[in-house]
N, C-alpha and C positions, 0 to 999 in steps of 0.2 A: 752252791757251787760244786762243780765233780772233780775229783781226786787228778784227772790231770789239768785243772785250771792251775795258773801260773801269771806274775805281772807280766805285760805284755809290752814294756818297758824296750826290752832289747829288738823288740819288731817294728819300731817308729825308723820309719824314714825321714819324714819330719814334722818340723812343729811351727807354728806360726799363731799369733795372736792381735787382732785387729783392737787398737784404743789402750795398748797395754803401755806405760809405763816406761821411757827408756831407763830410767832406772835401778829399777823394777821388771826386768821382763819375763817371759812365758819360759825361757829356760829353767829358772827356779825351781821351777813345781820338780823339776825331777832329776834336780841336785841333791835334796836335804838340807840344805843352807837358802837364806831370802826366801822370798815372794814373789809373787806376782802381783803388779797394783795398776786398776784403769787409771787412765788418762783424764779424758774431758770429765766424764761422768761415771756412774756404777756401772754400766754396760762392758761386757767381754766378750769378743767372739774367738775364741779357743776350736785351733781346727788342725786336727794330728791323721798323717798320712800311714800308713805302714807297708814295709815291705813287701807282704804276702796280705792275702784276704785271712781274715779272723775272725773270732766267734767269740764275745766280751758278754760275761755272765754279772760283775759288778764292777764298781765303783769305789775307790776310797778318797774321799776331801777332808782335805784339812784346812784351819783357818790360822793366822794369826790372832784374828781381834774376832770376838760374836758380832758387834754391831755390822762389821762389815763382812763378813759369811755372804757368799751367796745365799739365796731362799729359791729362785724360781730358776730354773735350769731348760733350756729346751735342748733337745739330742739329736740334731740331722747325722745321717750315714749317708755316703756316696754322693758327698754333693759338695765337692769342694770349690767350687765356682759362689759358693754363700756369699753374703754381704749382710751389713746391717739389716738392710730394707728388705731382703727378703726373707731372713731369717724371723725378724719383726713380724710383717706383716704378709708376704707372699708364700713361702715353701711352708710344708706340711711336718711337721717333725714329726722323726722316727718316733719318739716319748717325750715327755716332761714331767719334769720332778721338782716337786715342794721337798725341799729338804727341810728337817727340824733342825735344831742348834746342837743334837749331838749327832748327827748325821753328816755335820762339818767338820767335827772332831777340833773341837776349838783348841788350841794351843799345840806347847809341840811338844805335850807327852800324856801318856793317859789310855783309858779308853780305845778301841779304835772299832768305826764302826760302818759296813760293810754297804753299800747300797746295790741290792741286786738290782739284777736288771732281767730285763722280758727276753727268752732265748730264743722264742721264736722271731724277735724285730730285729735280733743281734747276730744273727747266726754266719752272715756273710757279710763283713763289713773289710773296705780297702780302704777308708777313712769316714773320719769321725768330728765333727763341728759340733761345739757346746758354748751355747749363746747363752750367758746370765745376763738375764734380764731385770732380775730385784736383788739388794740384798737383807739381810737381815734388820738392819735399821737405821733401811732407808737414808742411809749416806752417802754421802757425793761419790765415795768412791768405795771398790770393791777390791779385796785382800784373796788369796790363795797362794798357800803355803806348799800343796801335795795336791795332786791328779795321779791319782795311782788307777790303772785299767787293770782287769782281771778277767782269764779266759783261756785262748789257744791257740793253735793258727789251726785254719781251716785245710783240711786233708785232699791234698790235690789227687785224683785220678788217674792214671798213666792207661791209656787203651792197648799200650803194648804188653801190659802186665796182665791181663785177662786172661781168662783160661774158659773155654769152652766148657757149654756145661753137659754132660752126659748122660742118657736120661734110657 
């Protein structure tokens, strides 16, 4: 990650989470306090808007419990129209990620440990859908503690700021 990566935390516009838990819901992750826990089944579709376009170089998750960790992660950008069915089986994801057990950052203190990401798939994102689709072992339901993004906002252009070039 480069010296001005920074959480990108204060740039969500907003957040929304399909099967989550009323509970339990998707605001947690980025309180510091609770969780986030699905619904029916292990599945969560986790989908964060932001105010400006951005460029997200990693990742930090944390869990409550290891059994219930996510494991299999897929990453759409610019596709907030997702749903189950197509993030399943239809839409192409940005990446997907096998996470290990300490790539979850299990508990809430410890360790912390950073999952980069591909700069060239991330470089211009105005939102961001993360569909777990396994967790760690394989229980009905799936736990997240911390969605921490990491990165910048993307540098907008102004054509009235140019300056001719003289040669």
């Amino acid at each position: 990650m480069g010296a001005d990566d920074q959480p990108l935390s204060g740039l969500i516009e907003s957040v929304e989470c399909l099967n989550e838990d009323s509970g339990n819901p998707v605001g947690n992750l980025f309180k510091g306090d609770g969780f986030l826990q699905s619904d029916a089944d292990h599945q969560l579709l986790i989908k964060i808007k932001f105010r400006q376009p951005v460029r997200i170089n990693g990742l930090h998750f944390r869990s409550p419990d290891e059994t219930m960790a996510a494991s299999e992660v897929r990453i759409f950008t610019n596709n907030m129209n997702l749903d189950f069915s197509s993030a399943e089986d239809g839409a192409v994801p940005t990446d997907e990620l096998f996470l290990t057990k300490d790539q979850c950052n299990i508990g809430s203190t410890g360790k912390s440990v950073m999952v980069p990401l591909k700069f060239a798939k991330f470089r211009c994102v105005n939102d961001i859908s993360f569909f777990v689709m396994e967790n760690h072992g394989n229980e009905e339901l799936t736990q997240m503690s911390k969605l921490e993004l990491f990165g910048a906002p993307v540098e907008n252009s102004n054509i009235a700021d140019w300056k001719p070039c003289k040669s």
